[in-house]
C-alpha atoms as a printed R data frame, in Angstrom:
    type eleno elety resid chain resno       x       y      z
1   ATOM     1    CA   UNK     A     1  -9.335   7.141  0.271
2   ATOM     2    CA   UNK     A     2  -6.706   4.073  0.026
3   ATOM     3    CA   UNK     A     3  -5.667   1.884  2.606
4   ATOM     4    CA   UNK     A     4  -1.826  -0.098  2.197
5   ATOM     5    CA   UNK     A     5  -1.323  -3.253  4.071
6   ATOM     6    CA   UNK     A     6   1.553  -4.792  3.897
7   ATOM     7    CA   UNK     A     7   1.994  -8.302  4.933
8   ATOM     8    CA   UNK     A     8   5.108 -10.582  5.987
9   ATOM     9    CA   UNK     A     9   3.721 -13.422  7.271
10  ATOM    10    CA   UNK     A    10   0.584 -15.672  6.601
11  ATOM    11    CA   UNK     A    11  -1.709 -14.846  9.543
12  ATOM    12    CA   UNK     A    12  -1.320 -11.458  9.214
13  ATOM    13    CA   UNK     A    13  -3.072 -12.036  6.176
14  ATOM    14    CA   UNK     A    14  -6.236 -13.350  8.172
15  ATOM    15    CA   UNK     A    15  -5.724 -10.671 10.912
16  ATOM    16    CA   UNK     A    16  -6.938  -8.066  7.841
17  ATOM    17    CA   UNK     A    17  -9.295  -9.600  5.697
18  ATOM    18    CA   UNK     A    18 -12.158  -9.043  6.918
19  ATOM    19    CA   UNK     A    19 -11.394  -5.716  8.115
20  ATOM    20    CA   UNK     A    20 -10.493  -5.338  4.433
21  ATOM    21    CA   UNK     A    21 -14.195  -6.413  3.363
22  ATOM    22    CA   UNK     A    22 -15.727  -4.111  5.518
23  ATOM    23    CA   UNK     A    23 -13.515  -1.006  4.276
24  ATOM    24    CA   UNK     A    24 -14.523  -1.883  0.806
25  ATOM    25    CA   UNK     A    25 -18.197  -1.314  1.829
26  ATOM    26    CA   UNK     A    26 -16.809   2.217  2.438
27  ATOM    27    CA   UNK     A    27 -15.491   2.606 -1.169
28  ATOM    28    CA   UNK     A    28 -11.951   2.758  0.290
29  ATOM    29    CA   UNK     A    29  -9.482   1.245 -2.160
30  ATOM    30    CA   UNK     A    30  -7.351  -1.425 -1.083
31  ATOM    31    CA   UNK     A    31  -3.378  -3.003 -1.668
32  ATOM    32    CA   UNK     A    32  -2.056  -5.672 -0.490
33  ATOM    33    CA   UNK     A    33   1.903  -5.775 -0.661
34  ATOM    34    CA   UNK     A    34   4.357  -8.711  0.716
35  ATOM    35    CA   UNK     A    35   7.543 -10.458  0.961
36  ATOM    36    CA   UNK     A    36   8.003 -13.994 -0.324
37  ATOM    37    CA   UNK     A    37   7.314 -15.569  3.194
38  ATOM    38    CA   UNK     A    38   6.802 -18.575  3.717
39  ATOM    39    CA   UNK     A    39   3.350 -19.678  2.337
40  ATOM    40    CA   UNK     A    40   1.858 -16.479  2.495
41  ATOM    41    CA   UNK     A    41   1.612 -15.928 -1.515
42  ATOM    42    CA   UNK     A    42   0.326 -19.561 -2.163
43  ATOM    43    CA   UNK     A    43  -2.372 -18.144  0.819
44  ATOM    44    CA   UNK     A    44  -3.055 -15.071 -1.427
45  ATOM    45    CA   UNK     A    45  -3.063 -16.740 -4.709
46  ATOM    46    CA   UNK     A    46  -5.598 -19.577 -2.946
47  ATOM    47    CA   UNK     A    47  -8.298 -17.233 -1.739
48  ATOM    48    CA   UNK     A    48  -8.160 -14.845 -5.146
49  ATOM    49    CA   UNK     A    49  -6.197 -12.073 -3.536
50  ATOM    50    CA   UNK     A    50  -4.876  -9.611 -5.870
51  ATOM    51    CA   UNK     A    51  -1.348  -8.333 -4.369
52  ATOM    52    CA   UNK     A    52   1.912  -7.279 -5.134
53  ATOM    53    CA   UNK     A    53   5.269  -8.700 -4.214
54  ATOM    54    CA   UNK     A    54   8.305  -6.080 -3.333
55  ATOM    55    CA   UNK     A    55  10.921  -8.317 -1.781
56  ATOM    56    CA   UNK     A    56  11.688 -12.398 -2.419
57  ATOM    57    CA   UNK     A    57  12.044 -14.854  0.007
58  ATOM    58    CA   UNK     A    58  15.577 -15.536  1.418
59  ATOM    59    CA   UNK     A    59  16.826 -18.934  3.523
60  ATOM    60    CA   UNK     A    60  17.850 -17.829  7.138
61  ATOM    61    CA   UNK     A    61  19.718 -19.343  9.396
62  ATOM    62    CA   UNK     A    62  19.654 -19.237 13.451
63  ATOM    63    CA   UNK     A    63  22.353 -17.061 13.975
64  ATOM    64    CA   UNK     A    64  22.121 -13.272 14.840
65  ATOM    65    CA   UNK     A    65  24.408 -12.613 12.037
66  ATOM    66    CA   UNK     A    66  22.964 -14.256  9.594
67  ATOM    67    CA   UNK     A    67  19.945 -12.793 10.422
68  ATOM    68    CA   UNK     A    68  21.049  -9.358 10.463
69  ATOM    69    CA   UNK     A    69  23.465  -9.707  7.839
70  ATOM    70    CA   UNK     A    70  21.423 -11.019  5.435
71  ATOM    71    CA   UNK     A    71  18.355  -9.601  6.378
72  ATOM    72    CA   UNK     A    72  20.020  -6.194  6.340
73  ATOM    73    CA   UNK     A    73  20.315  -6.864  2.228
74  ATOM    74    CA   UNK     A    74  16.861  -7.314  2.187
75  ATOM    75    CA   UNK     A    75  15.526  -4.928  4.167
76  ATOM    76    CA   UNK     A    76  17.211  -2.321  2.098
77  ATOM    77    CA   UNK     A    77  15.998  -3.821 -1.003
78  ATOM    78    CA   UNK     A    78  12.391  -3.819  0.413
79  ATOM    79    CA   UNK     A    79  12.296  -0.161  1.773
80  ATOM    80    CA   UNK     A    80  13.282   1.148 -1.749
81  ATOM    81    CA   UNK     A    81  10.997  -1.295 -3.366
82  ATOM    82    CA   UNK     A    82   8.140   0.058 -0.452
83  ATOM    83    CA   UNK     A    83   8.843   3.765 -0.935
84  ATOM    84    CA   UNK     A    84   8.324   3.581 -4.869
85  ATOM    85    CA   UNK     A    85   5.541   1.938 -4.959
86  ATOM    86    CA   UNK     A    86   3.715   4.119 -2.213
87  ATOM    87    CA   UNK     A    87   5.405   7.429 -3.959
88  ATOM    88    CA   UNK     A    88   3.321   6.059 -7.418
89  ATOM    89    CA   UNK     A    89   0.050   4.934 -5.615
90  ATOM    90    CA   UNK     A    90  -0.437   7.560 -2.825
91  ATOM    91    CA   UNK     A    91  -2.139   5.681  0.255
92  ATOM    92    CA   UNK     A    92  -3.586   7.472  2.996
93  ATOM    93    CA   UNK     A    93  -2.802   5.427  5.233
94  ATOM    94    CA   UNK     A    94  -0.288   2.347  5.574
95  ATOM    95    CA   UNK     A    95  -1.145  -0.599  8.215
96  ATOM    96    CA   UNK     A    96   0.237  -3.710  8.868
97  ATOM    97    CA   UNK     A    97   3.377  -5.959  9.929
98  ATOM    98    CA   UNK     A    98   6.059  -5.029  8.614
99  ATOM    99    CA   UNK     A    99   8.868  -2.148  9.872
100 ATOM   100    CA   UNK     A   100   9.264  -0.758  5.910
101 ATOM   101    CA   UNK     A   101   5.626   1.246  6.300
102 ATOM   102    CA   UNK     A   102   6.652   3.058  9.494
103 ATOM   103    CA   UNK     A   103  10.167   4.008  7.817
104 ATOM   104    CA   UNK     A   104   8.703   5.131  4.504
105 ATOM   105    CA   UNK     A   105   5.386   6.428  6.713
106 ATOM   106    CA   UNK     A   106   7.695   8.825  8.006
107 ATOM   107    CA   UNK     A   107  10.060   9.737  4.899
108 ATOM   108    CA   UNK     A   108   6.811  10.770  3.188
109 ATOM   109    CA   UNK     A   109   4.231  11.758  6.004
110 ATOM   110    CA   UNK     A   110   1.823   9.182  5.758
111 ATOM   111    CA   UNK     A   111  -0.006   7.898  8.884
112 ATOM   112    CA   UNK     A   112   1.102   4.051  9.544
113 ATOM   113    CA   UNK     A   113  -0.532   1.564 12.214
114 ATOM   114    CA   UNK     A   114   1.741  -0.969 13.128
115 ATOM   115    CA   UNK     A   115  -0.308  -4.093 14.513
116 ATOM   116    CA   UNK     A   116   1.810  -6.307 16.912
117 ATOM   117    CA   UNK     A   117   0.692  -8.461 20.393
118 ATOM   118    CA   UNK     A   118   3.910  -9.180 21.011
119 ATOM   119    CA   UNK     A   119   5.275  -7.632 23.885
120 ATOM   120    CA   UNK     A   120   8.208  -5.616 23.736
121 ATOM   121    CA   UNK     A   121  10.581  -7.144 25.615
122 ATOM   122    CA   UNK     A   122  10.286 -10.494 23.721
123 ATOM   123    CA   UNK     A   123  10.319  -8.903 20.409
124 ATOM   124    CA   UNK     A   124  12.935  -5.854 21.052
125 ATOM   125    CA   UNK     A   125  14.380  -5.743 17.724
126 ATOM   126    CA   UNK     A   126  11.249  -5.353 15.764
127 ATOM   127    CA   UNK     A   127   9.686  -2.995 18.307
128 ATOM   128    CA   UNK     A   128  12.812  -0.766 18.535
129 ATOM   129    CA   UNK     A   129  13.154  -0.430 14.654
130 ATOM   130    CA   UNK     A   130   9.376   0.432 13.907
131 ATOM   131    CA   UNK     A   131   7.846   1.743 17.181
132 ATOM   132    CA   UNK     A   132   9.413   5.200 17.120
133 ATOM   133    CA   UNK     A   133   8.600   5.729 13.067
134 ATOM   134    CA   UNK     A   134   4.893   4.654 13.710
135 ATOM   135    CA   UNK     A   135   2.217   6.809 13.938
136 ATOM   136    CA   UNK     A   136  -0.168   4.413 15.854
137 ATOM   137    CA   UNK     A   137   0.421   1.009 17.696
138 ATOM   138    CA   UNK     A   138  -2.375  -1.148 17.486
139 ATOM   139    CA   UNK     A   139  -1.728  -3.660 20.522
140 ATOM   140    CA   UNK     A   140  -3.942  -5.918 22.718
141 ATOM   141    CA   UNK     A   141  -4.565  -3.885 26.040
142 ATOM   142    CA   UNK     A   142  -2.187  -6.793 27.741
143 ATOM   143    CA   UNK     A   143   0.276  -6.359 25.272
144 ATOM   144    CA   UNK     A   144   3.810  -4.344 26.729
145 ATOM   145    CA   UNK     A   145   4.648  -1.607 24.692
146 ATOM   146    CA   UNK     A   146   7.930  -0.230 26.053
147 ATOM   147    CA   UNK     A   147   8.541   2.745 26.036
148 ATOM   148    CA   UNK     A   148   6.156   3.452 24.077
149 ATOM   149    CA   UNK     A   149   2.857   3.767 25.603
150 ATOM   150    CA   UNK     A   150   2.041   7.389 24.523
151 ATOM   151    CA   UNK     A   151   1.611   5.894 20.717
152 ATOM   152    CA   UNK     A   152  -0.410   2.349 21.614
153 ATOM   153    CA   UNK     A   153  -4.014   2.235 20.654
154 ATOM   154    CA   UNK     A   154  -5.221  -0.211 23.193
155 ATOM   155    CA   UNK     A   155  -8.139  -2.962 22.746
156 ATOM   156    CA   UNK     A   156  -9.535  -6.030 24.791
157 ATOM   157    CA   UNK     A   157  -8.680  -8.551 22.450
158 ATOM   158    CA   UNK     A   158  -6.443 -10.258 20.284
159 ATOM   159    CA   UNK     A   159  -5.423 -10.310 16.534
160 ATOM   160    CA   UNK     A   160  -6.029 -13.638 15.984
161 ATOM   161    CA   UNK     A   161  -9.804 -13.264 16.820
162 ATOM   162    CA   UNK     A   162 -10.430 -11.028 14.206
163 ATOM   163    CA   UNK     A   163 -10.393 -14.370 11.717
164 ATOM   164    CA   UNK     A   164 -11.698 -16.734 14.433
165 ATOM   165    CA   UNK     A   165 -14.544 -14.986 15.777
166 ATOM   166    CA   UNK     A   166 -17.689 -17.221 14.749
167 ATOM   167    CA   UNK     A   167 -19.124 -14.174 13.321
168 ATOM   168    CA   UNK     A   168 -16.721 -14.613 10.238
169 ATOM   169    CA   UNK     A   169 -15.303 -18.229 10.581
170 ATOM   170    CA   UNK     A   170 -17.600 -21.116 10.744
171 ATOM   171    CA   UNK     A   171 -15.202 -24.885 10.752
172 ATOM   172    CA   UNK     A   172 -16.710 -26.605  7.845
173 ATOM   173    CA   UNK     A   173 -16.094 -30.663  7.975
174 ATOM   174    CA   UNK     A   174 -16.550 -31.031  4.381
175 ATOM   175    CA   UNK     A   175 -13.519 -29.311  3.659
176 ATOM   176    CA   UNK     A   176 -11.121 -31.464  5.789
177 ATOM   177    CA   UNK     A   177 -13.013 -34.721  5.151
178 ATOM   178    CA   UNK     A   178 -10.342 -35.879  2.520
179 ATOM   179    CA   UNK     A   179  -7.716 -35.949  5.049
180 ATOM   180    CA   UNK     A   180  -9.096 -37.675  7.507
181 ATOM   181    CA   UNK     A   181 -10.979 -40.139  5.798
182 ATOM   182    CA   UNK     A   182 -11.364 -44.067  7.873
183 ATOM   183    CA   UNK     A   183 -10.236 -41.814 11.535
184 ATOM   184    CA   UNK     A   184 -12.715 -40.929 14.034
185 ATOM   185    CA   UNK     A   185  -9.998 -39.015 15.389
186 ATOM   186    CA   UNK     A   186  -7.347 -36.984 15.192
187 ATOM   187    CA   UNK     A   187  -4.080 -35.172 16.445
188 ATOM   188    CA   UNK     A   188  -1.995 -32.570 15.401
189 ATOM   189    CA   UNK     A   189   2.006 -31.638 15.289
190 ATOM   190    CA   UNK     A   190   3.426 -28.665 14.183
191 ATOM   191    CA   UNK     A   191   7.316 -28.407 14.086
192 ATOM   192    CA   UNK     A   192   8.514 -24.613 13.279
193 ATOM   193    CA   UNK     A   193  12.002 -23.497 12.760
194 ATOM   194    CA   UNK     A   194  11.581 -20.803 15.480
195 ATOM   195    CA   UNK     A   195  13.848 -18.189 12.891
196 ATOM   196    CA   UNK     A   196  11.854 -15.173 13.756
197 ATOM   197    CA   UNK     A   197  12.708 -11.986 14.751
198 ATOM   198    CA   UNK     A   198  12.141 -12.441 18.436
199 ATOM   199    CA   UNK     A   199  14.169 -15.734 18.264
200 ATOM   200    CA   UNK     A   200  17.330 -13.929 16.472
201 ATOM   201    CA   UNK     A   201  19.430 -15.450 18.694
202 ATOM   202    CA   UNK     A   202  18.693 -18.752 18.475
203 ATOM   203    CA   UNK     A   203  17.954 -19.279 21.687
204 ATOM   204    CA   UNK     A   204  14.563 -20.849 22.091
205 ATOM   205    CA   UNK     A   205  14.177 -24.812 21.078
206 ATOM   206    CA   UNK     A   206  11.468 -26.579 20.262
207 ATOM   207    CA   UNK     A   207  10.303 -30.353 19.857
208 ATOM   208    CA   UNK     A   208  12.733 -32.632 19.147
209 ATOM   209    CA   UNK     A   209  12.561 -36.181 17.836
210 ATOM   210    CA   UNK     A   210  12.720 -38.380 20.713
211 ATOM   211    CA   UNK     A   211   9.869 -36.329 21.787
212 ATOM   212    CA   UNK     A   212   7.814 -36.792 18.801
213 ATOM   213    CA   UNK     A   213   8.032 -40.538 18.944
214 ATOM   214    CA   UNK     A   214   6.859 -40.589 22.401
215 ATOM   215    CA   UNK     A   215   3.486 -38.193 21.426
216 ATOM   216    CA   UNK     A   216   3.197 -40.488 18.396
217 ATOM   217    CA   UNK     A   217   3.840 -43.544 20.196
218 ATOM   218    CA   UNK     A   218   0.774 -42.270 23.213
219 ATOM   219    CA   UNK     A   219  -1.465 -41.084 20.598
220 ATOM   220    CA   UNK     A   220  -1.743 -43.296 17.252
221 ATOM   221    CA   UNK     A   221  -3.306 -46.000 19.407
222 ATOM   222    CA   UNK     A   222  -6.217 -43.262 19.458
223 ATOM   223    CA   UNK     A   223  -6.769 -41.720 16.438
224 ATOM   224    CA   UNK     A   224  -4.796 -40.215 13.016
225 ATOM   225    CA   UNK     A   225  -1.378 -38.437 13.567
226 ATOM   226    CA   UNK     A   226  -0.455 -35.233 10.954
227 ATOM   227    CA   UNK     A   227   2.471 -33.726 11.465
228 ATOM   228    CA   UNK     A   228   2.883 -30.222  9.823
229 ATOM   229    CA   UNK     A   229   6.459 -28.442  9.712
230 ATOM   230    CA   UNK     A   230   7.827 -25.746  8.090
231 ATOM   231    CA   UNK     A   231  11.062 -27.358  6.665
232 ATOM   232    CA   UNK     A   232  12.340 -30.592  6.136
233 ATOM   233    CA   UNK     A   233  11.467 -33.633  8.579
234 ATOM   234    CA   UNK     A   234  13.078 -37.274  9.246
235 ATOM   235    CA   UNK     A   235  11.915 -39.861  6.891
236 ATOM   236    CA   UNK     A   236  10.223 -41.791  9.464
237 ATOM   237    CA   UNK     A   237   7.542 -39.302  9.625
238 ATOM   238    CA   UNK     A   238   6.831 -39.271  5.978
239 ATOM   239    CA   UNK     A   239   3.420 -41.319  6.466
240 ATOM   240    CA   UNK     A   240   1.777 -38.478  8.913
241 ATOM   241    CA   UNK     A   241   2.948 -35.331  6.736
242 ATOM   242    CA   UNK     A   242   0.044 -34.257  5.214
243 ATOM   243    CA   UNK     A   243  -0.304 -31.639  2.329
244 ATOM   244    CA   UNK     A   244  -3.174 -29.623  2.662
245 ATOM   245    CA   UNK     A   245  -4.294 -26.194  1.161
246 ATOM   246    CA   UNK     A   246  -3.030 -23.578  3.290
247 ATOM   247    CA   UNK     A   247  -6.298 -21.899  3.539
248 ATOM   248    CA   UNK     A   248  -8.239 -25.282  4.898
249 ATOM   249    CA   UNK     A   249  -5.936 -25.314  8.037
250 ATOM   250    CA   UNK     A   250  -8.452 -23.589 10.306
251 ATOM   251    CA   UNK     A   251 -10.487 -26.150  9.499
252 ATOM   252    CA   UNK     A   252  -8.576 -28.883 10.117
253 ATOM   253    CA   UNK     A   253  -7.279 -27.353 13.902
254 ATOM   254    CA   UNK     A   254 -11.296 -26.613 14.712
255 ATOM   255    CA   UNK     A   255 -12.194 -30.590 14.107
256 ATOM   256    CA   UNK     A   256  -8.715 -31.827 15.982
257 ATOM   257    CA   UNK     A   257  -8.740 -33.381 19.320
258 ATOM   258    CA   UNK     A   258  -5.308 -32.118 20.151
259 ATOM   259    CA   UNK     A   259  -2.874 -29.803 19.017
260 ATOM   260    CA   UNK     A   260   0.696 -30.318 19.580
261 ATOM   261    CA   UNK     A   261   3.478 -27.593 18.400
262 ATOM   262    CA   UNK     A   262   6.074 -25.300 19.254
263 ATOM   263    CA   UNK     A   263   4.181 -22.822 17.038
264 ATOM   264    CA   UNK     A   264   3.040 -19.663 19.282
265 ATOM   265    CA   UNK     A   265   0.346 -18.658 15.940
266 ATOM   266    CA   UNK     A   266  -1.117 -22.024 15.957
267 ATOM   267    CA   UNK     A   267  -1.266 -22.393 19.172
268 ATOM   268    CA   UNK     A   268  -3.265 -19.601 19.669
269 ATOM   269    CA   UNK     A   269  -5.639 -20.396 16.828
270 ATOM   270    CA   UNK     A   270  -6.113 -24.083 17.868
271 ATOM   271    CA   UNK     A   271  -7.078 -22.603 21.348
272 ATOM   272    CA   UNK     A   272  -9.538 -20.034 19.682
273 ATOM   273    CA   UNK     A   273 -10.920 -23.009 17.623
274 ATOM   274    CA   UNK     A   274 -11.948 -24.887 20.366
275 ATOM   275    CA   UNK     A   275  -9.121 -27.309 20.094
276 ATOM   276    CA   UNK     A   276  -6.829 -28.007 23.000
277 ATOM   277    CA   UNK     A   277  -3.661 -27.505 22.311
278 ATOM   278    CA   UNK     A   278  -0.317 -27.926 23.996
279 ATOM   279    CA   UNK     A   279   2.537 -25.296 23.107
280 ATOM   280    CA   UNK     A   280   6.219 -26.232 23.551
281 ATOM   281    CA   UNK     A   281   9.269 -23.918 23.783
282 ATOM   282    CA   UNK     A   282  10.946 -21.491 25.634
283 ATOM   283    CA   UNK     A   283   8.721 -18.526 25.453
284 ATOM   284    CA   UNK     A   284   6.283 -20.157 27.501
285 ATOM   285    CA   UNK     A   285   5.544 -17.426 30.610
286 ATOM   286    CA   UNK     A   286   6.996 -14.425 28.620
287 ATOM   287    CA   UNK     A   287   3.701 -13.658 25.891
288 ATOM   288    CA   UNK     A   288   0.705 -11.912 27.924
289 ATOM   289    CA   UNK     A   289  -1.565 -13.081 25.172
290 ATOM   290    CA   UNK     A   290  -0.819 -16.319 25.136
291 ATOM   291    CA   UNK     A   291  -0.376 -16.038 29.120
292 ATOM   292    CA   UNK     A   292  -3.902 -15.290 29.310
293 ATOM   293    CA   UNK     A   293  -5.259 -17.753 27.071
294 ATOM   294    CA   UNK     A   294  -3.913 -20.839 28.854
295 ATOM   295    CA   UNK     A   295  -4.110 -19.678 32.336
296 ATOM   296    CA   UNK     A   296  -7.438 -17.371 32.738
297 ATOM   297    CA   UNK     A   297  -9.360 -18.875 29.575
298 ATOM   298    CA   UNK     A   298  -7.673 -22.618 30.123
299 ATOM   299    CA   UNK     A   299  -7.487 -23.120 26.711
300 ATOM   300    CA   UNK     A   300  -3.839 -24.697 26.195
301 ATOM   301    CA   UNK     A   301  -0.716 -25.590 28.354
302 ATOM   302    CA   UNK     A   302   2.377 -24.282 27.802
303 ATOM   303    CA   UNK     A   303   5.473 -26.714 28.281
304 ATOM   304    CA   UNK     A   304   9.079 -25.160 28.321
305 ATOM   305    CA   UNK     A   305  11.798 -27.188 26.558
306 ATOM   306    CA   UNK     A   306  13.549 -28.024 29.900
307 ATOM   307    CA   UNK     A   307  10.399 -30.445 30.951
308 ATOM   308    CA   UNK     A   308   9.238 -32.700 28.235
309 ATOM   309    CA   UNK     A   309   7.775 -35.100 30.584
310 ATOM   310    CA   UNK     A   310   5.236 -32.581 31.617
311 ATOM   311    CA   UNK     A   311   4.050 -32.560 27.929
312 ATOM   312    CA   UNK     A   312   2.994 -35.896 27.892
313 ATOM   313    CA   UNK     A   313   1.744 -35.697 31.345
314 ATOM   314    CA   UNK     A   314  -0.311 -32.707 29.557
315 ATOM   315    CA   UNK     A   315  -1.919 -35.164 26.822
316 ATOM   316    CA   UNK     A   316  -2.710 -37.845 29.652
317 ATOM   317    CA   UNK     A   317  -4.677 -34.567 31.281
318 ATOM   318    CA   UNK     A   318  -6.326 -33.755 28.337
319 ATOM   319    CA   UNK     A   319  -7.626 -37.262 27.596
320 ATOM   320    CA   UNK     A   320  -9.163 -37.925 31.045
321 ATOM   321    CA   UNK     A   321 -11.295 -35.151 31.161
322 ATOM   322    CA   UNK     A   322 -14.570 -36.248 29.727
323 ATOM   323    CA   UNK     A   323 -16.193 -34.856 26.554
324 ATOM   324    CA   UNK     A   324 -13.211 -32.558 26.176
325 ATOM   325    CA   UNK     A   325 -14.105 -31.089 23.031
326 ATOM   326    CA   UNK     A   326 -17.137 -29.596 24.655
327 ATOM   327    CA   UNK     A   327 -15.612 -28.599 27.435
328 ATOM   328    CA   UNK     A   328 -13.250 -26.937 25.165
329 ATOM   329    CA   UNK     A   329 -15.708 -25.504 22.856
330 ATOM   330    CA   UNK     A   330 -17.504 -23.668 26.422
331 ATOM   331    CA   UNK     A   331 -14.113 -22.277 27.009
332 ATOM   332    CA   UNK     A   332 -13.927 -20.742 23.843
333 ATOM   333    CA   UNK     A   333 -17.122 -18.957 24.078
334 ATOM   334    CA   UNK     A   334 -16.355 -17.783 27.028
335 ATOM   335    CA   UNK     A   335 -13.447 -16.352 25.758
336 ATOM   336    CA   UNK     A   336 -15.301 -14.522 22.615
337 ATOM   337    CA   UNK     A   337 -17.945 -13.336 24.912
338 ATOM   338    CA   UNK     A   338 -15.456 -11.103 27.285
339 ATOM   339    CA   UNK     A   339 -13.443  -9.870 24.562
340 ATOM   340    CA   UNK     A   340 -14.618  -7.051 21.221
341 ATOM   341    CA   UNK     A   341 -15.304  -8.236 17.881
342 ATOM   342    CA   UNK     A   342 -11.817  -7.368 16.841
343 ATOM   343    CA   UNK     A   343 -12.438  -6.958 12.801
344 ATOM   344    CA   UNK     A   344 -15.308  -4.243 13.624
345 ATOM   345    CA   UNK     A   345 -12.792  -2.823 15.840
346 ATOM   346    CA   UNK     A   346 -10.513  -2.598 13.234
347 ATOM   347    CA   UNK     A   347 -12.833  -1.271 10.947
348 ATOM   348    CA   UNK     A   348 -14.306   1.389 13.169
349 ATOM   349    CA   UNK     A   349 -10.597   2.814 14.205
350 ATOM   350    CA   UNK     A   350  -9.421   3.012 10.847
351 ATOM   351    CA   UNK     A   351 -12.951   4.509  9.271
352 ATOM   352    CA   UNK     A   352 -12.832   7.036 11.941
353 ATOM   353    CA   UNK     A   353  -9.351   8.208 11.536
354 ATOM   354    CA   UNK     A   354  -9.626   8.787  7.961
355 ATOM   355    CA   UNK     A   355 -12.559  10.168  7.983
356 ATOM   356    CA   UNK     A   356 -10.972  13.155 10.748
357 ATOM   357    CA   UNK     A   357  -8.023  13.639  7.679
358 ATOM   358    CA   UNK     A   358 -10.543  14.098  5.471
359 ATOM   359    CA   UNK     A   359 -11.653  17.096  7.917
């Protein structure tokens, strides 16, 4: 049997790799394809991942045309490149990110899973051009589906545990040590350009300079600041960029005392590390997920845009509860304990639906 997963952004490389272990001990053959996104191939090229690339990465703008315009180019592009590739190599099944699998899924009558906890009516575009060509939606149980209930698999948990569960990923010092060296402590920032598909509009802002300077001005006193963006920062901030190897991030969130960002992925990982973090942009209130993490599980705040002062009343909140880290690190296995292991999940789901084609 072969499995296709097809990738378009670098968690959702995590979210499978284990799974992707475990189907191996099955002797079910394997395929990873992606676009050029972001650091996603330097990811696959840094853990030893063999995979293969059918679209190239493309500069995008915030603007609904752009996005569509451009994107439309590409999509194209990647559907052709996507149907090809899966005429030549014959999966059984296609999972993943990405809207191509349900589209050529369909065209050719192979299952596809389409994995996704965001809820519809935050991500409408993506949902309404893969949802109906899916076979199966593999969603959170807290996760909106639209209209489209009658095709979601449901689970209690979320994607992002299937990489953080301490069953598979143990924070290793050793690896981060470099980066830190002389600091006791440390905080994080992580500026995003908020360009995805549920921001095609351009709508939702994130942290802005003046704001930076005030979290760096609060918090170098107390330890080392690292920013990490996607694009291009100010000058000023030069001396807290840090380069690191994209797959010894998890370690460094798991050892930080804080994590700042409008970044909903990191977020969430920082909170499933242990590490308190502090998300900030307009989406706060509108992801169940990340709904439930800050406000049943108190792992994280979420700040909207219009209210920076409540950030920083956020990191004075932080810092005057004592021995936060532990109390941080109980949270978290709280968290683990009421939810599934996701990857075995995975596993079992996609073991027992090939084995019924098999039938």
């Amino acid at each position: 049997m072969k499995v296709l997963i097809v990738l378009n952004h670098p968690a959702h490389y995590f979210i499978f790799k284990y799974t992707v272990i475990n189907l191996h001990k099955f002797n079910i053959q394997t395929q990873y394809l992606i676009r050029e996104k972001d650091i996603l191939e330097n990811l696959l090229q840094s853990e030893g991942v063999e995979y293969i690339k059918i679209c190239t990465k493309r500069e995008r703008k915030v603007t609904a045309f752009s996005v569509i315009s451009k994107g439309a180019i590409e999509f194209v592009k990647q559907e052709f490149n996507l149907l090809r590739f899966v005429v030549k190599w014959k999966p059984d099944l296609m999972i993943g990110t990405d809207i191509a699998i349900t589209h050529v899924g369909r065209l050719l009558l192979i299952p596809s899973f389409v994995f996704n906890e965001d809820d519809y009516e935050i991500n409408k575009l993506y949902c309404k051009s893969s949802y109906p060509f899916a076979t199966k939606i593999i969603s959170p149980d807290i996760c909106s589906v639209g209209p489209f209930l009658f095709k979601k698999i449901s689970y209690n948990g979320i994607q992002k545990m299937a990489y953080t569960h301490p069953k598979y990923f143990n924070p290793d010092f050793s690896k981060i040590s470099e980066y830190i060296e002389g600091y006791d402590r440390y905080f994080i920032i992580r500026l995003v350009s908020l360009t995805s598909g549920h921001d095609i509009e351009g709508k939702h802002s994130g942290l802005n300079e003046d704001l930076i300077d005030k979290i760096i001005k609060k918090l170098e006193p107390l330890g080392k600041i690292i920013i990490n963006s996607e694009g291009v920062v100010n000058s000023k901030y030069e001396k807290y960029i840090l380069k690191i190897d994209v797959n010894k991030m998890h370690h460094l969130l798991a050892y930080a005392d804080i994590f700042i960002g409008d970044s909903q992925t990191m977020c969430t990982e920082a909170g499933l590390l242990g590490t308190p973090f502090i998300r900030f942009n307009d989406f706060v209130g509108k992801i169940a997920v990340l709904n439930e993490i800050e406000q049943k599980y108190k792992l994280g705040y979420g700040v909207k845009t219009s209210n920076p002062q409540q950030l920083i009343e956020c990191i004075d909140e932080i810092l005057t509860i004592p021995g936060f880290k532990t109390v941080w690190k109980e949270r978290k296995v709280k968290i683990f304990n009421e939810k599934i292991d996701v990857t075995q999940w995975y596993t079992d789901y996609i073991i027992n639906f090939l084995s019924r084609r098999q039938v």
